[in-house]
C-alpha positions as CSV (number, residue, x, y, z in Angstrom):
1,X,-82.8,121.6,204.3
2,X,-84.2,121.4,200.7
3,X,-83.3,124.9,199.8
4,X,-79.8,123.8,200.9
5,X,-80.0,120.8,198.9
6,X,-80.9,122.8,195.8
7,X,-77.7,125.4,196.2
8,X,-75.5,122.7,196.6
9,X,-76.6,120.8,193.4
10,X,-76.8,123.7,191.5
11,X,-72.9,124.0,192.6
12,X,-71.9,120.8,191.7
13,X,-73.7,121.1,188.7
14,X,-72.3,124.4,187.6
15,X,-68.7,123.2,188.8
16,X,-68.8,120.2,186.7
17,X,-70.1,121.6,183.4
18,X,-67.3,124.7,184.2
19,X,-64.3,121.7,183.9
20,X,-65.5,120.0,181.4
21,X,-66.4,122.4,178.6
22,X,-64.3,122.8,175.7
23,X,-62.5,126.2,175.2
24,X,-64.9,128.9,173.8
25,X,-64.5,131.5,170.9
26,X,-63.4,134.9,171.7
27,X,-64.1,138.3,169.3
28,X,-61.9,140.5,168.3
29,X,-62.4,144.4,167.8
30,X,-60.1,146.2,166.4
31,X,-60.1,149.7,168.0
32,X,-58.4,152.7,165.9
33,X,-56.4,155.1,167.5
34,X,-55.3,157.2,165.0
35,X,-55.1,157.5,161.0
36,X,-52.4,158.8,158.7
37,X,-55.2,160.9,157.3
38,X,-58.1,162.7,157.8
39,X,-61.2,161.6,157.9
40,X,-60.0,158.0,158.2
41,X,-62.1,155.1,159.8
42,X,-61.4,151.8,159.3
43,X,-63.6,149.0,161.9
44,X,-62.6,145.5,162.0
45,X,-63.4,142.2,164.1
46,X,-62.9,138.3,163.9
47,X,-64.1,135.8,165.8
48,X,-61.3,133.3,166.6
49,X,-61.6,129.8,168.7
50,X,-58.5,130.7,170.6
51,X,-55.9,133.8,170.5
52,X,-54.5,135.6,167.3
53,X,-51.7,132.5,167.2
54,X,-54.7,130.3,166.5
55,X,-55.2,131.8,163.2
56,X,-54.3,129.4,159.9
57,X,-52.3,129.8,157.1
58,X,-54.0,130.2,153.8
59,X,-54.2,131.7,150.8
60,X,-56.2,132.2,147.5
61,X,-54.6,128.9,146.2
62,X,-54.9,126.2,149.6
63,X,-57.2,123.3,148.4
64,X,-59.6,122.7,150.3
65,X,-60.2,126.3,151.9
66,X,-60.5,125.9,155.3
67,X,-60.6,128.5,157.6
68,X,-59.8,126.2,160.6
69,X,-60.0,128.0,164.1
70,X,-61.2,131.6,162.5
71,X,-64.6,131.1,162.7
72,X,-65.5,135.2,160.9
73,X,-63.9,138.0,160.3
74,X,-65.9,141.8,159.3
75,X,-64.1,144.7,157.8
76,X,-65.7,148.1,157.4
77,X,-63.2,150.0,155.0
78,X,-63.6,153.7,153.6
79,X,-67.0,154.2,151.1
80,X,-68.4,151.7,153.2
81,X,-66.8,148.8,151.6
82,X,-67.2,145.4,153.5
83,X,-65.6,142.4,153.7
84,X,-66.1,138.8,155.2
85,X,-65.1,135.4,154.8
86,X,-67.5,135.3,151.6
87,X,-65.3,137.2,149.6
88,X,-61.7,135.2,150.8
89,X,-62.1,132.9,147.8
90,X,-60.2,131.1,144.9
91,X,-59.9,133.1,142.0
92,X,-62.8,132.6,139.2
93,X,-60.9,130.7,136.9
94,X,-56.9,129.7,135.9
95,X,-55.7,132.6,133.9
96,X,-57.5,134.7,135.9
97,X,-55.4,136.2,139.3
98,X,-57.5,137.7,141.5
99,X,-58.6,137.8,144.6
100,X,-55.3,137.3,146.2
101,X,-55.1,136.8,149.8
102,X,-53.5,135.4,152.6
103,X,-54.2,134.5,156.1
104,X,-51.6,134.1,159.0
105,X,-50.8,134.5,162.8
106,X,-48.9,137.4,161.7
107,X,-51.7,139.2,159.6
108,X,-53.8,139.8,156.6
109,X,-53.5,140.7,153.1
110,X,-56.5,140.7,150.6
111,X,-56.6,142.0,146.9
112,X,-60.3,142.0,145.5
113,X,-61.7,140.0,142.5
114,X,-61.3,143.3,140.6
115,X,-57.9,144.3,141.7
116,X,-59.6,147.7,142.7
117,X,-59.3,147.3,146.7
118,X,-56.8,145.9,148.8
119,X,-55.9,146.0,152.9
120,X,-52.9,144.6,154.4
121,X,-53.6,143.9,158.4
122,X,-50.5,143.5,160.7
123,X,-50.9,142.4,164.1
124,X,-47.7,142.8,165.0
125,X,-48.0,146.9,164.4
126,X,-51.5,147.1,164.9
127,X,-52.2,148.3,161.5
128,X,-54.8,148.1,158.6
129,X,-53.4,149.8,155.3
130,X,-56.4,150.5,152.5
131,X,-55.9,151.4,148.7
132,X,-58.2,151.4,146.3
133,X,-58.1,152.9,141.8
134,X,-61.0,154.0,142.6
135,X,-62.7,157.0,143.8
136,X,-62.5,157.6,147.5
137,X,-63.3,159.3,150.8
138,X,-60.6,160.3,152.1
139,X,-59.4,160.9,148.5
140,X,-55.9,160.2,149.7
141,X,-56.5,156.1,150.1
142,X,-56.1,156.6,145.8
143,X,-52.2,156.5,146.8
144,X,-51.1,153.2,147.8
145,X,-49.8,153.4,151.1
146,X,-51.7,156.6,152.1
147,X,-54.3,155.7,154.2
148,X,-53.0,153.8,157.2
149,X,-54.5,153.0,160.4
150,X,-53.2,152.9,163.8
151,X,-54.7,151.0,167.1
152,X,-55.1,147.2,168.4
153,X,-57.2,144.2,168.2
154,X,-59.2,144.0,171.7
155,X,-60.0,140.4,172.7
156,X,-63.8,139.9,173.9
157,X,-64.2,136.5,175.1
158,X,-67.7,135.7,174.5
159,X,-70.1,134.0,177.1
160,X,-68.8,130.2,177.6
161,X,-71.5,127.3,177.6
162,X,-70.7,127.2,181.8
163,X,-71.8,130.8,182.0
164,X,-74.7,130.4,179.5
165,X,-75.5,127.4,181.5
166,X,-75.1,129.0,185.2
167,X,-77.3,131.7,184.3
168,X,-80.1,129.3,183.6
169,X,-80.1,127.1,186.4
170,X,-79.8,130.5,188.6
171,X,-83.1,131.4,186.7
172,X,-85.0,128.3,187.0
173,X,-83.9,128.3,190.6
174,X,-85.5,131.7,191.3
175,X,-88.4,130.8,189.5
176,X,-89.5,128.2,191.6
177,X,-88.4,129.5,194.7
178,X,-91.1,132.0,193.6
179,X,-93.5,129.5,192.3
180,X,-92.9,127.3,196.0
181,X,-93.8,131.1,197.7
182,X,-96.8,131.0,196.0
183,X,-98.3,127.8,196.4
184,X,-97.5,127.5,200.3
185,X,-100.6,129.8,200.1
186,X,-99.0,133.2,200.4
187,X,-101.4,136.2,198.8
188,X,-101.2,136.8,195.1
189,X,-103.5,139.7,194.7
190,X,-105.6,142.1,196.8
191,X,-108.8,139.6,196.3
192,X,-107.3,137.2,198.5
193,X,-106.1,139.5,200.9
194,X,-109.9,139.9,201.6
195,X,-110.1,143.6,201.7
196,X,-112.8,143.7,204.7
């Protein structure tokens, strides 16, 4: 009867925590599929509370900057060149013009501080587009509109609070069960099995 009174609250427990908890963040990965040239690799992921239509609308010039519901974003271009949030900033001073960026439901553009860099994201086509005046590998990203990649953003919801939460209850549960085994008396080691 106990043990049956332990499932169910752990149930009810579970059940109620599972309705009431906000929505959760989910990541996104973008997965390439193919490259307008060889040797490209371009890795990408955000973490977003919500979908891709959650995203704001920003730019270099929105006072205050406030990335709302995208809570990171990671991109891994050619050279090993990597941006985050960090770098999505206002530009230094007045006269001076760069970074210039943007942020929508419909994609990404970024220009760095140094106007060296720049990727243009599309969710719509799946792609990531990478330039740089600088020298490259794959050399071809020089050209602007060269180096193009193909594939989509994979959603990864990650563990909700209710799961988090389920899991722990599941292993306190199974630790006493195994801690009650125990001190009912049952044998914990070949000393008090009395090896005669």
């Amino acid at each position: 009867m106990r043990r049956t009174l332990q499932v169910c609250s752990l149930w009810i427990a579970s059940l109620c925590f599972i309705f009431s908890s906000p929505a959760r963040a989910t990541l996104f990965v973008y997965q390439q599929t193919s490259a307008s040239v060889p040797g490209l690799s371009i890795s990408a992921a955000m973490t977003i509370d919500g979908g891709l239509t959650n995203l704001p609308t920003l730019n270099q010039s929105s006072v205050p900057i406030d990335f709302g519901n995208l809570l990171a974003f990671e991109l891994l271009a050619p050279n090993g060149m990597t941006y985050t949030l960090a770098d999505f900033v206002a530009p230094f001073d007045l006269g001076f013009l760069y970074p210039q960026w943007s942020i929508s439901p419909s994609g990404i553009s970024f220009v760095d501080a140094t106007d060296l860099n720049d990727f243009f994201i599309s969710f719509d086509l799946g792609t990531i587009q990478f330039d740089t005046d600088g020298p490259s590998s794959p050399p071809y990203c020089s050209r602007t509109g060269a180096c193009i990649s193909t594939g989509h953003w994979a959603s990864i919801p990650e563990p909700s609070g209710a799961t988090l939460f389920i899991a722990g209850l599941l292993a306190l549960y199974f630790l006493s069960a195994a801690r009650g085994i125990t001190s009912r008396g049952a044998p914990n080691s070949p000393e008090e099995l009395g090896d005669s």
